[in-house]
C-alpha positions as CSV (number, residue, x, y, z in Angstrom):
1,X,8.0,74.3,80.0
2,X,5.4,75.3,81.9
3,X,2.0,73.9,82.5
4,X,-1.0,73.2,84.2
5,X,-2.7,69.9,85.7
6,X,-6.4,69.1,85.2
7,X,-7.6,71.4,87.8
8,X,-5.4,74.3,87.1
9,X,-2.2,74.3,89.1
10,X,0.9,75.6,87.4
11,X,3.8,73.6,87.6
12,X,6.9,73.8,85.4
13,X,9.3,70.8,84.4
14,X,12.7,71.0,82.4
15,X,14.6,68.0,80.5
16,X,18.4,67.2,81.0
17,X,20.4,67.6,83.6
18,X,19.9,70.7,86.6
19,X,23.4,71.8,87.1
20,X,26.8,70.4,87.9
21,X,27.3,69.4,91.1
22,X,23.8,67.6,91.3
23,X,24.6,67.0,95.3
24,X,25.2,70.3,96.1
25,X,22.3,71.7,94.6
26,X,20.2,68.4,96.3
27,X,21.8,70.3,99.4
28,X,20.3,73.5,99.0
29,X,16.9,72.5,97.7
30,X,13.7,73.7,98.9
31,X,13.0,71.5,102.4
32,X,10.0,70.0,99.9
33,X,6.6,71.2,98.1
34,X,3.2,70.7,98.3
35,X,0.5,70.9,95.9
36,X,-2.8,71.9,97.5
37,X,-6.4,70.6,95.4
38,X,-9.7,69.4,95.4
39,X,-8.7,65.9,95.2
40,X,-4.7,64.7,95.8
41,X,-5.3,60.9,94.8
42,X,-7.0,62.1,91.4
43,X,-4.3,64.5,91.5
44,X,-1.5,61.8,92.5
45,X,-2.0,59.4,89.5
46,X,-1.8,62.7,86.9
47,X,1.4,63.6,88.2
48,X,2.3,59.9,88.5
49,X,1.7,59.7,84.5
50,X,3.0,62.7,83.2
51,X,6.2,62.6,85.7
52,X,6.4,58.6,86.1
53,X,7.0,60.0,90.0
54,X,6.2,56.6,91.2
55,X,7.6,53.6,88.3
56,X,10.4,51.0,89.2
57,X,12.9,53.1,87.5
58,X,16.1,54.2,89.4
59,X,15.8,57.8,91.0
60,X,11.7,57.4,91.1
61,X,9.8,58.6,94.1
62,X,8.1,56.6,96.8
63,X,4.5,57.1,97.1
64,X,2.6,57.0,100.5
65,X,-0.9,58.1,101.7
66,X,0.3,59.4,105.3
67,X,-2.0,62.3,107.5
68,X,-4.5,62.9,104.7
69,X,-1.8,63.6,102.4
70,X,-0.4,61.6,99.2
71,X,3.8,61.9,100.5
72,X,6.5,61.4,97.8
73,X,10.1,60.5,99.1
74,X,13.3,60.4,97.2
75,X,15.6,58.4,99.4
76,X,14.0,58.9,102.0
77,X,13.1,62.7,101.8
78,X,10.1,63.7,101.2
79,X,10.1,65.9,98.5
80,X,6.6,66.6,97.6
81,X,2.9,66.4,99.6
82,X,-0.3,66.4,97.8
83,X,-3.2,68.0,100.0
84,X,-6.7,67.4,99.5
85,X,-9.2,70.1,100.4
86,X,-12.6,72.3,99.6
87,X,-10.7,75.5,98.1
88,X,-14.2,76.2,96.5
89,X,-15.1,76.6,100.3
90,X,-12.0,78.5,101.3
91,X,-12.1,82.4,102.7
92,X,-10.8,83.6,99.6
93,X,-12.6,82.9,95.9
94,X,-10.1,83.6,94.1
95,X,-7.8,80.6,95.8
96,X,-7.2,78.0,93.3
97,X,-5.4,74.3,93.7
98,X,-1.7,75.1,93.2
99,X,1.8,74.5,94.6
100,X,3.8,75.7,98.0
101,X,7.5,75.9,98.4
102,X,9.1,75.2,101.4
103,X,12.4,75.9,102.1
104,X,14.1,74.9,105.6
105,X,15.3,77.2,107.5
106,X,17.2,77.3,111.5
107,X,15.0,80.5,112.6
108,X,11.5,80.9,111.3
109,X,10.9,84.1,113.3
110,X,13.7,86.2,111.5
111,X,12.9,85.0,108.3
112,X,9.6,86.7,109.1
113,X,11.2,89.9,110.8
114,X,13.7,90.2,107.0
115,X,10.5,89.8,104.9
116,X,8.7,92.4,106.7
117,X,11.9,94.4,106.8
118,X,12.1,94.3,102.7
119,X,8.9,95.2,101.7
120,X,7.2,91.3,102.3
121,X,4.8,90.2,104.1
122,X,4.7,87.5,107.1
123,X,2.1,85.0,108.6
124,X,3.0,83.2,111.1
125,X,1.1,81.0,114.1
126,X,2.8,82.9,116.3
127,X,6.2,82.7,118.3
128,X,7.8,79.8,118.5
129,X,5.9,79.0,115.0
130,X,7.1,75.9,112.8
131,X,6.0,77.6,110.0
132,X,5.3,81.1,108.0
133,X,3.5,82.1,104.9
134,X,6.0,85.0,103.2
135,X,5.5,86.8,100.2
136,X,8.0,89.1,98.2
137,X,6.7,92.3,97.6
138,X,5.4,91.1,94.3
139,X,3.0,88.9,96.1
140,X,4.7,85.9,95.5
141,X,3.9,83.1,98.6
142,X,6.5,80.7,99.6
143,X,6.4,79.2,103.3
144,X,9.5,79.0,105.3
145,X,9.6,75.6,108.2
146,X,11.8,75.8,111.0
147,X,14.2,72.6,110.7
148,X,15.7,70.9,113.9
């Protein structure tokens, strides 16, 4: 299904199991994702009811407030990162609170260059960047961070 939290960010959840092979696919899973809103502890208990991310339950998240974030970890991981911030105030109006994939990757620069090279886009901080904001050249954003 997918949905939408109090303050408008789509998110989608599914019930049974993902796939056979559930390690694998924990192999290959986005590095983690963050939800950026007005408000990430108001945000943090909704998602904490309708997921039951943080119960006593066996495979249940962690929850931390760490670097102005609310930080979920599964074993250890984190897998998820709520942000608070004004996005009323941001450059563009039309931003609203919603989520950012991260996938982990060895060379942030040539993820860039193959975006670019595709028909994407590419923002980066510059070289030697962490991080880059890419889009498909449907528009859709996902963020690619340099692992170590």
């Amino acid at each position: 299904a997918l949905l939408a939290d109090r303050d408008g960010a789509v998110f989608g959840i599914w019930e049974g199991k993902l796939v056979t092979g559930w390690e694998d696919w924990r192999r290959a899973a986005p590095a983690f994702v963050r939800l950026h809103t007005r408000d990430a502890f108001d945000a943090a208990i909704f998602y904490g009811e309708v997921l039951d991310w943080a119960s006593e339950h066996a495979g249940c998240c962690d929850v931390d407030y760490e670097e102005n974030e609310v930080v979920l970890r599964s074993r250890g991981d984190i897998v998820a990162r709520i942000h608070s911030g004004a996005l009323g105030a941001a450059p563009d109006p039309t931003l609203r609170p919603h989520w950012q994939i991260h996938f982990a990757v060895k060379d942030v620069e040539a993820c860039a260059r193959a975006a670019r090279a595709h028909g994407g886009t590419a923002i980066q901080g510059g070289m030697g960047s962490t991080e880059a904001i890419l889009s498909d050249p449907d528009g859709a954003h996902f963020t690619v961070t340099r692992t170590d």
